[in-house]
Phi, psi and omega in degrees: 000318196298319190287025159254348172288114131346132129341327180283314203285332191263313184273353167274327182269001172250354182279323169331277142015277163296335167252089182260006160266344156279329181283298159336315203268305186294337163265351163288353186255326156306319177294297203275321182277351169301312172322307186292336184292288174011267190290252162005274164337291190272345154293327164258013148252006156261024177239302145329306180299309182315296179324287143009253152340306208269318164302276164325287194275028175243013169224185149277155170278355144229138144250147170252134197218164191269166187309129152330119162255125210242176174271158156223160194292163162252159190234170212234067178072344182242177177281001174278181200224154199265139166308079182206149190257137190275122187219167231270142187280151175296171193273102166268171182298087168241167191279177157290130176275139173056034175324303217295326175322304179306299170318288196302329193284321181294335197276329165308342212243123174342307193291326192277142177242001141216169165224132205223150166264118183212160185250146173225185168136164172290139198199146167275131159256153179219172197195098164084207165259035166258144175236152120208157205266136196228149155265153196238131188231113189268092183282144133232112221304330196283341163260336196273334185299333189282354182240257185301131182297007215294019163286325190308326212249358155307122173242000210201122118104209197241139173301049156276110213207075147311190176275308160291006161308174148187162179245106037049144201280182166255286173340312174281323170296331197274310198273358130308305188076037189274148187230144142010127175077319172318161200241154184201140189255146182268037168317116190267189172328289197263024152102019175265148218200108150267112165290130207228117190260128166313145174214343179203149181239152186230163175194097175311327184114339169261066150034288183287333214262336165279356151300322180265285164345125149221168170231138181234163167311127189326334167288318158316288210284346197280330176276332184281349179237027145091352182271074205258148197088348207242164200232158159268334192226156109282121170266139181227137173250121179217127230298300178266112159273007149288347160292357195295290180346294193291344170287333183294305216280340169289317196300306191301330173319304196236014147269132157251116150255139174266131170276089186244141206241171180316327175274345159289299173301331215221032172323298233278304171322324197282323167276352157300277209300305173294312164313347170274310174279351146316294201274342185271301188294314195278357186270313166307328199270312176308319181260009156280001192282315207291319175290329159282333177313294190318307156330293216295317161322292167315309176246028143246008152258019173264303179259014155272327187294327211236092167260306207288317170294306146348292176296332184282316197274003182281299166293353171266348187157333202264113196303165195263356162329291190292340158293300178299000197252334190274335159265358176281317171307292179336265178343297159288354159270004184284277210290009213253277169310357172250334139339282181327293188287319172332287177301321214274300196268002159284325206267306158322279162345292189299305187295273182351305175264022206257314168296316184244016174249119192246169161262168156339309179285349212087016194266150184296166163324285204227169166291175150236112185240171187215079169271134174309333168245039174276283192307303164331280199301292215287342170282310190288336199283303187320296191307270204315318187276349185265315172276350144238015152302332202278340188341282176315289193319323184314287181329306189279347174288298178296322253228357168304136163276120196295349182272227290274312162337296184299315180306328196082000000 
């Protein structure tokens, strides 16, 4: 086989060859830093995706909500203003002005890719001599499941939502003590009372929010909390949610709305998550610093140990071209064949712990995503970072004079 081989290719693979216990030792540390790359890459995009999941599809990634309502002074018939303290009035329920315009215009814009209308406010639900103050949220299912997932999170009965429907938490059904079918009157504020058949039990994942939530038909909620026609909220989905902040501040620019986004609502998470990737890059960086020292280390005692060769195959013919391209090859088969084992004992690693790191409940941590083209960038990143560690040694090899090479 070799007599089908390069000259480069011949003289990289026996200097190789011959030092096998450097050549071992330097792919074994390419192996175990390849591994961490890996292994680190694909746990914090299955820590992400999860994050995701857990976030996204239970809110929208922007609301639209209506503006703060503020006091302003009264003036006393003049341009003066009466001496008095203003103080900020309660939030009472109101619609959004001019909603449906406002839903068109967002369905117009590139970035979003659904919009849904929905009514909220507060309410007692009762059952019996059981009471709890619940919020009532009036959906329309065909639209609104496309910005919120909440079919994902049905655990008990059907995603059904007539005028007389309601969806209920598993919590809130547990401190009722309500089941399927069951009937439960809804009272709002301002005194209206809907008798309601339970039709799906739900389960965010969250306590409070299952305990709070309920969901009814958009029509429902408009009569019961007195609003008719008009929605609190626009939910919005849109194609980069990293982007969400900056569509919102567009949007709150020129509609009025107050606009809010997911990375607003959800900091402390968004910053949990850029900090894992933060710390996940310097982690990367570091041990790609340590996997080129170690090449770079190995073959510049490669080329003091091989002076004397160098200098024999120099004086025989071999160009100081062809001496750097045979260490630059040394290097890129180093980190290439240390890729190569990385991935295999990163990819081991992530299911092994993948297998045994659980939640509370018993549900896994994270997904297990593997995508083929973490391993392709961590074999080329590798590969690329073994030529040019080989670079400097490459460099000081060709430029040996072969009598002074020979002599030693």
């Amino acid at each position: 086989m070799m007599r089908w081989l390069s000259f480069v290719w011949i003289g990289a693979l026996r200097f190789l060859g011959e030092g096998r216990l450097q050549t071992g030792f330097i792919v074994g540390g390419i192996t175990i830093g390849v591994a961490v790359i890996v292994f680190m890459s694909a746990m914090l995009a299955g820590l992400e995706a999860n994050f995701i999941k857990r976030v996204l599809t239970s809110q929208a990634q922007i609301q639209l909500l209506p503006p703060n309502q503020i006091a302003r002074p009264l003036r006393n018939g003049s341009s003066e203003i009466e001496d008095a303290i203003v103080q900020r009035p309660s939030q009472r329920v109101i619609s959004i002005d001019q909603w449906q315009a406002i839903a068109h215009r967002m369905e117009a814009l590139p970035a979003v890719r659904a919009v849904a209308a929905s009514m909220t406010g507060s309410a007692l639900a009762i059952r019996g001599d059981a009471s709890r103050s619940v919020s009532v949220v009036g959906i329309q299912p065909e639209s609104y499941l496309k910005v919120v997932r909440l079919s994902d999170y049905i655990v008990a009965g059907q995603l059904r939502l007539t005028s007389d429907d309601i969806l209920i938490g598993t919590d809130l059904a547990r401190d009722l003590g309500a089941s399927l079918g069951d009937k439960i009157i809804v009272s709002s504020n301002g005194g209206a009372r809907r008798t309601l058949t339970v039709t799906a039990l739900f389960d965010l994942g969250n306590k409070g929010a299952n305990q709070r939530n309920t969901y009814v038909a958009l029509r429902t909620a408009q009569s019961l909390l007195g609003v008719l026609g008009g929605v609190t909220e626009i939910g919005l989905t849109i194609n980069n949610i990293y982007d969400a902040e900056n569509i919102a501040r567009e949007i709150e620019s020129s509609n009025a709305v107050e606009a809010d986004s997911w990375i607003k609502t959800n900091a402390q998470f968004f910053t949990a998550v850029q900090a894992q990737k933060y710390t996940n890059t310097l982690i990367r960086l570091f041990v790609g610093l340590s996997v080129a020292f170690g090449i770079a280390a190995v073959l510049v005692v490669s080329v003091i140990q091989r002076s004397k060769d160098i200098g024999i195959l120099r004086a025989m013919g071999a160009t100081r071209g062809q001496i750097l391209r045979l260490f630059l090859l040394q290097g890129g088969l180093l980190g290439f064949a240390g890729s190569l084992g990385g991935s295999v004992l990163g990819a081991a690693a992530l299911v092994y712990w993948h297998s045994m790191a659980r939640q509370a409940d018993g549900s896994e941590l994270f997904p297990l995503i593997i995508e083929p083209s973490l391993f392709v960038a961590t074999a080329l990143l590798a590969t690329l970072t073994g030529v040019a560690a080989a670079m400097a040694p490459a460099l000081r090899a060709s430029r040996l004079d072969p009598v002074e090479a020979i002599r030693g």
